[in-house]
N, C-alpha and C positions, 0 to 999 in steps of 0.2 A: 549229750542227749542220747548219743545212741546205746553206749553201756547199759544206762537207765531205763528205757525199752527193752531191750536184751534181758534185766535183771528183773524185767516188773513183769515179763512174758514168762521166764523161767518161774519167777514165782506164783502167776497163774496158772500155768500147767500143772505145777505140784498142788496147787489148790491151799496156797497157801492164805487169801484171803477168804473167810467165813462168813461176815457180815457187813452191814452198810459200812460201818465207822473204821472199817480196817483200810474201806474203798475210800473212803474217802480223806481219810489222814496220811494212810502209807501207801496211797496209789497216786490220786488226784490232785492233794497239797503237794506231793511230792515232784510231779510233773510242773504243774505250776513253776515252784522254788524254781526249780532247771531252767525255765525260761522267765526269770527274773520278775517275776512276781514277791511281790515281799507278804508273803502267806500270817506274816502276824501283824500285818497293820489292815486294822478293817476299814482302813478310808480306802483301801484298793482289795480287798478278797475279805468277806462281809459271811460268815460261817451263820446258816439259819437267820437269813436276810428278812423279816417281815414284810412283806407286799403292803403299798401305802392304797389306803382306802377298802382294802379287802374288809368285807363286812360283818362284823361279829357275830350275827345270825348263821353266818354259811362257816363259821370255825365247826368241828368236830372232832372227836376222836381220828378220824380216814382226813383231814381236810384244814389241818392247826394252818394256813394262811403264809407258812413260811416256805422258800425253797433252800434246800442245801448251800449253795454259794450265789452271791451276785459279785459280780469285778465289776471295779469300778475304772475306769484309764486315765490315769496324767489327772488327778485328780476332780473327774466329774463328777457333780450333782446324782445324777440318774444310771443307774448301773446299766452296762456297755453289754452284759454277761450275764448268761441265768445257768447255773448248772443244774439238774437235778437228777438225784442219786436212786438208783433202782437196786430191789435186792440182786446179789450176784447171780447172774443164770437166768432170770424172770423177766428181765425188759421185753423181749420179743413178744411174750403170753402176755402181756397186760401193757402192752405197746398203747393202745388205745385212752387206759386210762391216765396215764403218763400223759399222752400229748393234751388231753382235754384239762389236764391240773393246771397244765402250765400257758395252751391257751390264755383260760382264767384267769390265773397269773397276771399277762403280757394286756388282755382289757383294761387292770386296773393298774397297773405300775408296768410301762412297759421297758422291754430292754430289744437291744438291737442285735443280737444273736441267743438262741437257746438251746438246749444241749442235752439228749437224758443219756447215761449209763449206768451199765450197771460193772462198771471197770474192763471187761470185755469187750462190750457192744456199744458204742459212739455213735450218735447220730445229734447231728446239725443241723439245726431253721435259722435260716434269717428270714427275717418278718416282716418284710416290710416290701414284700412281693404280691401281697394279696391273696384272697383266698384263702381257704381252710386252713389252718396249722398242716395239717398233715404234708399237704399238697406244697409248705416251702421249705420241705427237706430237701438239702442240697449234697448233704453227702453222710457215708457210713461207713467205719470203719470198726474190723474186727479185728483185737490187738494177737489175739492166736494164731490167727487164719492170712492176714493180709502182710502183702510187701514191706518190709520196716521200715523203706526209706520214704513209700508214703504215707506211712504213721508219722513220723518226723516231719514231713514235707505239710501235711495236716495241722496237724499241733504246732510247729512254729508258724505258720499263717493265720491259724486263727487266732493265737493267743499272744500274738505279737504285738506289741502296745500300738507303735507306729506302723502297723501294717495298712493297708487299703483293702479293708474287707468289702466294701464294696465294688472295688474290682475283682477281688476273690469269687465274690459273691456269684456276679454275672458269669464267670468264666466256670465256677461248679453247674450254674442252673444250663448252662450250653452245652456242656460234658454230658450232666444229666436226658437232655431232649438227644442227644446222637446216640445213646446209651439206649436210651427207648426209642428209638426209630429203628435199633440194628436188630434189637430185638424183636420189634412189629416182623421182620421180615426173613429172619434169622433161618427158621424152616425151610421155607421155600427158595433162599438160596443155596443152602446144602443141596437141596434137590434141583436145581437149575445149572450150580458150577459144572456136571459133569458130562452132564447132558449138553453144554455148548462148548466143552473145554474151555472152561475160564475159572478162576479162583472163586472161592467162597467169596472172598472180598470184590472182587471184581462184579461179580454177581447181585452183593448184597447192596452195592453205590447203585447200580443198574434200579435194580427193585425200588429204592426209596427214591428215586427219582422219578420211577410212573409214579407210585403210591403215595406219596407222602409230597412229590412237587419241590424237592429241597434236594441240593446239589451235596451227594458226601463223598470226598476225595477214599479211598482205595486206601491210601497210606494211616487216614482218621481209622478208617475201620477197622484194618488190620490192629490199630494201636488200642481200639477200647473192646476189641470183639473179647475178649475172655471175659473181662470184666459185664460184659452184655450178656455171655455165657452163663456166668454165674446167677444174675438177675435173672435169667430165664426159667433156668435148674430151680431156686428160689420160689418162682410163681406157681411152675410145673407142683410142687410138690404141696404150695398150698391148695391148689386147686383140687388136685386128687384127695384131698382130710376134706371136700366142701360136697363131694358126690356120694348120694344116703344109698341106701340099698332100697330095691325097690320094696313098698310094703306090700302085707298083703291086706287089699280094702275089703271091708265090710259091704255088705251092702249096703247101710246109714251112712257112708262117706262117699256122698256122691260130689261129684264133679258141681264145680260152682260157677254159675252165668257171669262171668267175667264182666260182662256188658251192664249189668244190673246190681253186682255187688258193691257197695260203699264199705271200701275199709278202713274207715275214721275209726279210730281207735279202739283196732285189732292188734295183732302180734301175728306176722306172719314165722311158721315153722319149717318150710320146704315146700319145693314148686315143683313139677315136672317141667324140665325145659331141654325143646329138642329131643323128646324123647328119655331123655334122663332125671333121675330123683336130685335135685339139689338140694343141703342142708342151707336155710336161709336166715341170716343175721336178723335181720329188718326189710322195710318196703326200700327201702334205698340200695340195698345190697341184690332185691330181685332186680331194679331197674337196672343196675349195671353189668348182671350178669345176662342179660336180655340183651343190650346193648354191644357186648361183646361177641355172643353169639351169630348176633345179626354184621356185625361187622367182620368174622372171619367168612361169613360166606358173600357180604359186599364189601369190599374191602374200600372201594370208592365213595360209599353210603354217604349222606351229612346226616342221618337220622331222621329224615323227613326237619331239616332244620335246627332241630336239637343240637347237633354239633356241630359247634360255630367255629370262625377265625377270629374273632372276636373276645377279648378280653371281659368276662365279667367285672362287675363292681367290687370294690375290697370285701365290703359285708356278704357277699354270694357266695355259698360253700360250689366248689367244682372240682372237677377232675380233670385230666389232662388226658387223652385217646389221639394217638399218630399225630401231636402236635395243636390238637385243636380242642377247643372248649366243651364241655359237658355239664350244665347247672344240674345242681343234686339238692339243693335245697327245698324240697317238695313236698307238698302233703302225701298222705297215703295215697289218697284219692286221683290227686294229677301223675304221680306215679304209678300207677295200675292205667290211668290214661291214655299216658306217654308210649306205656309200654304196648296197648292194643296197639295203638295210633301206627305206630313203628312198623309192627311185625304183620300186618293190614296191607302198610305202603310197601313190603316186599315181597308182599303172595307168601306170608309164612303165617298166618291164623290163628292155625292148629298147633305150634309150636308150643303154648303157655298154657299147662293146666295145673289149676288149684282146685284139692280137694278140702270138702269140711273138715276131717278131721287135721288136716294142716292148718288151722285159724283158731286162733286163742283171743276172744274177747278182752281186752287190757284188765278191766274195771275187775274183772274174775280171777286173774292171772298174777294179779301183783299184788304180793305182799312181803310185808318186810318187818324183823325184829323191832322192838319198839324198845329204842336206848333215850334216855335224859336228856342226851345231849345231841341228839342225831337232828339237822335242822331240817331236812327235805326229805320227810318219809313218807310212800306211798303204801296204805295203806287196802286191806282187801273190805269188799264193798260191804258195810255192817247192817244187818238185818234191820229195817228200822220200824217201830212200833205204830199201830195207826194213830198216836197222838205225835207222832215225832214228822212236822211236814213241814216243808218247807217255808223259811219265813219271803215274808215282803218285803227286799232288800230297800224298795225304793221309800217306804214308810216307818222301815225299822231306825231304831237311834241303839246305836250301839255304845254310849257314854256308861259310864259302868256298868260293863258287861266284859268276860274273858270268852274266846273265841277257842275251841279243842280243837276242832275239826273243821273241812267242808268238802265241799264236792266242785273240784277246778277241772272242766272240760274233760268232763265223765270218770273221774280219777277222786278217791278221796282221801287226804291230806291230812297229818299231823298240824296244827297250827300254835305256832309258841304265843302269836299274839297279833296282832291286826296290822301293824308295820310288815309283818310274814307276811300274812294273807296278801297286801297288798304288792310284796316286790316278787312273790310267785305268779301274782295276775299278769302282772309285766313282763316276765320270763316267758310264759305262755303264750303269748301274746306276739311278742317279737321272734319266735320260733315260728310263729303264721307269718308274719308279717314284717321281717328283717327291718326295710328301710321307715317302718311306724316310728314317730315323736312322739307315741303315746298320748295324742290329743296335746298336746304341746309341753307336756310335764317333762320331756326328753329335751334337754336344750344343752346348748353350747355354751351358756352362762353360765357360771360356778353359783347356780344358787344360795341364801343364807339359810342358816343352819345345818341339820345333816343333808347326809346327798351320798350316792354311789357313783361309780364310772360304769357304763355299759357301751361298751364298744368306742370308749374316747368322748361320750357325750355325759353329762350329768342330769341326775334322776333324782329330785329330791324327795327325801323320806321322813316324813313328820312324822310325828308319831301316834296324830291327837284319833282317837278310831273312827268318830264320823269323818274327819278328814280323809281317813285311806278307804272306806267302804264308797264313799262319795267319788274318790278319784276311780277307784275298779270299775263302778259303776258306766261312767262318762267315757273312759277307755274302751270299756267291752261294746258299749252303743257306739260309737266315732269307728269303728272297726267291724261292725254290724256281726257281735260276738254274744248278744244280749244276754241267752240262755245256759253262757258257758261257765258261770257262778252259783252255785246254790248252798245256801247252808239251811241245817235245819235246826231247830228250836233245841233239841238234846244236846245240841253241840255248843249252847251259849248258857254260860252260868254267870247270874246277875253279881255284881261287886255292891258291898255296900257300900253307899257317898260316905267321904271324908268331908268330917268337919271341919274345922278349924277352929283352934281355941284360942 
C-alpha cells in the first residue's frame, strides 16, 4: 500500500492524471485492488451504479441519476459505499454541489458511507449521524499535502471489508469536535501562554474548560493542535474572499427598516456587519455570519436560546458552534428575525445594516437557459397579456389539457406535465415545512403503483392531472399555503380526447 500512495502522489505532482476517467480507473480502482476489493466483479464495486427510485423527471444532462462507484461488502443487497468522482482540482469550488447530488442520492437508495474526490481531495460522511450532509463529514484527506501514513491509516479503515466503521466512525466525529474546540480558542491561547508562563497547550485545555465546559487533556491538544492549525489557516482565508469593499451608495440606496422588511423571496447580496461589507451567499449564510460575530464578542452567549445542547431531529438541517446546536433551516423571514432578536439581547442593534441596492427580488433575478431536457427550470417572470389570468384552480378540470408553465411560490416554472407540477408543489412545500405528510400523501407504506422516496418515506405519483392539481391543492390548504400556486390560461394548451376504435 504504501509504494502505491508514493507512486499515485508522485504522479499527481507531475499531473499526470487530466480527467475524471484517468481518476477513476488508474487512481481509485487502483486503490481499491490494493486493498482487496475485486474491481471487476459488480456484485462488490458497481462502476456508474444507478440510484433505485431516483425519478425520471429529475434525470438531465448535469443529473443522469447515477453515481461513479457503489461497494457492495461480503456480498450485500444495498451498497455499504457511494463514491463520487469530482473533476481534478474542482471539488473544493463546487464542494456544495457535490454534497447536495449525493445527499439526493442517499434519500432514495441509501448507503452507509459517502465519499467525493476529485483524486487529490477525499472527504468522508457517514450518514447516519443526522443532520445536514454536510454537517457528517468526519474527515479530509489531502493525498499531496498530508502524512502518508494517515492516508494509509485512512483508506485501510474505511475500505476494509471487516472493519467497524462504526466505531471509526465515532472516534473521527470526537477527533472532529477537539479539533473545533482547539480552534474556537486557538488565539487567545497564543496570547495567554506567555503572559502566565504556561504552554499554548497548557493554556488552550485551560480556555475550553471555562469556554466550552469540556475537560481536554494537554497531551490531546498538543497531538491534534497543527492539524487544528490548519483548519484555522483554512477558515481565516475563506473568510477574508467573503469581506466586499465598501461601496459607494447612491442616494436611492437607502438603508432598509429591518423591523418592517419581509424577505420572502428575495436574494440577499451583501450586509454590513459590525461595521464591515460582507459578500452574502443567502439569508442562511447572513444568519450565521451574525451569529459568529456575536459569539466572538460573547463567547458564553446560548443566542438568546438559538444554541442549544440539544440534538436536533434528523430532518433539521444545523450547524455545530463550540459543541452545541444551531437550527438553520429557516425561512428568510425568521432569519432576518432571529438575527434582530440576537443582536437586541446583546446591546449590538446597530450592528446589521442592509441597504436596497444589496436585495434582489427572486421572481426578477432568476433565469435560466431553456434545454429539452432540463427538468427544474426557473424561469424569468414573463410579461403577461390582459387576457392571460389566472385560472380557478378549484373549478378548473385539467383532463385533456398540457400544463407549459406556472407560478410556484412567486417563481415561474418550466413544467413538463402535471406529475411535475405536482412533485415540485411537494418539494416547496417540505422546504417550509420539513416534518409535513403532505396532508397524508407522505406515508410509510409503499403505496401501489408509482411513488418516490423523500426523506425514507414514500410519495405516491399518479399521473392522472385532475388527481395531482387536486392533491397540490389539499396540501397547499392543510399547510395554510393557499395562494402559493398559480397558473395562467397561456400556459394551458387544450389536448384533443382520444377515441377509441
Amino acid at each position: 500500500m504504501l509504494s502505491i500512495i508514493e507512486d499515485i502522489k508522485g504522479k499527481l505532482n507531475n499531473v499526470s492524471f487530466t480527467n475524471k476517467g484517468q481518476i477513476r480507473f488508474a487512481l481509485i480502482s487502483r486503490i481499491l485492488q490494493s486493498l482487496q476489493w475485486d474491481i471487476w466483479n459488480p456484485a462488490e464495486v458497481y462502476y456508474d451504479y444507478p440510484i433505485k427510485n431516483f425519478p425520471r423527471c429529475s434525470i438531465s444532462n448535469d443529473e443522469n441519476g447515477t453515481v461513479d462507484f457503489a461497494l457492495f461488502i461480503l456480498g450485500a443487497k444495498e451498497p455499504n459505499i457511494y463514491i463520487k468522482v469530482a473533476d481534478i482540482g474542482q471539488l473544493l469550488d463546487n464542494i456544495g454541489v457535490y454534497e447536495e447530488q449525493l445527499s439526493t442520492y442517499n434519500d432514495y437508495d441509501a448507503s452507509e458511507i459517502s465519499i467525493i474526490t476529485d483524486g487529490i481531495i477525499w472527504q468522508f460522511y457517514f450518514l447516519n449521524a443526522g443532520g445536514s450532509f454536510s454537517s457528517n463529514l468526519v474527515e479530509s484527506l489531502n493525498l499531496l499535502n498530508d502524512d502518508i501514513e494517515q492516508i494509509i491509516n485512512t483508506f485501510t479503515e474505511v475500505f476494509d471489508k471487516k472493519f467497524n466503521r462504526e466505531k471509526y466512525r465515532q472516534r473521527q466525529l470526537e477527533e472532529k469536535a477537539l479539533i473545533d474546540d482547539i480552534v474556537s480558542v486557538m488565539h487567545e491561547a497564543e496570547k495567554d501562554a506567555p503572559r502566565y508562563s504556561m504552554t499554548k497547550y497548557d493554556a488552550a485545555s485551560r480556555l475550553i474548560y471555562t469556554q466550552c465546559n469540556k475537560e481536554r487533556s494537554i497531551d490531546q491538544i498538543e497531538k491534534f493542535w497543527d492539524r487544528a492549525l490548519k483548519k484555522k489557516n483554512l477558515h481565516s482565508t475563506e473568510s477574508k474572499d467573503t469581506i466586499a469593499e465598501t461601496p459607494d451608495y447612491t442616494p436611492t440606496q437607502k438603508l432598509i427598516d429591518l423591523n418592517t422588511f419581509n424577505p420572502t423571496f428575495t436574494k440577499i447580496l451583501r450586509a454590513e456587519i459590525f461595521g464591515e461589507f460582507h459578500y452574502i451567499k443567502n439569508w442562511k449564510d447572513l444568519y450565521l455570519k451574525v451569529c459568529t460575530k456575536v459569539l466572538e464578542i460573547y463567547p458564553n452567549s446560548d443566542l438568546t436560546g438559538f444554541l442549544s445542547t440539544e440534538k436536533p431531529n434528523k430532518n433539521i438541517d444545523y450547524v455545530i458552534i463550540k459543541g452545541k446546536y444551531l437550527v438553520t433551516n429557516l425561512s428568510a423571514r425568521d432569519i432576518l428575525k432571529n438575527c434582530i432578536r440576537v443582536l437586541q439581547a446583546h446591546g449590538l442593534t446597530d450592528n446589521l445594516k442592509i441597504y436596497e441596492g444589496d436585495i434582489v427580488k427572486q421572481k426578477d433575478h432568476t433565469t435560466v437557459e431553456i434545454l429539452d431536457n432540463t427538468p427544474t427550470q426557473i424561469v424569468s417572470e414573463p410579461i403577461m397579456p390582459i387576457l392571460a389570468r389566472p385560472i380557478n384552480l378549484r373549478t378548473f378540470n385539467p383532463t385533456y389539457t398540457k400544463i407549459i408553465r406556472a407560478e410556484i411560490f412567486g417563481e415561474f416554472h418550466y413544467i413538463k406535465n402535471w406529475k411535475d407540477l405536482y412533485l415540485k408543489v411537494c418539494t416547496k412545500v417540505l422546504e417550509i415545512y420539513p416534518n409535513s405528510d403532505l396532508a397524508g400523501y407522505l406515508t410509510t407504506e409503499k403505496p401501489n403503483g408509482d411513488s418516490i422516496i423523500i426523506n425514507g418515506i414514500y410519495l405516491s405519483t399518479r399521473s392522472n392531472p385532475q388527481e395531482c392539481l387536486k392533491r397540490c391543492l389539499i396540501i397547499l390548504q392543510t399547510n395554510d399555503l393557499n395562494d402559493s400556486l398559480k397558473i395562467y390560461k397561456n400556459d394551458i394548451i387544450k389536448r384533443e380526447k382520444k377515441v377509441r376504435k
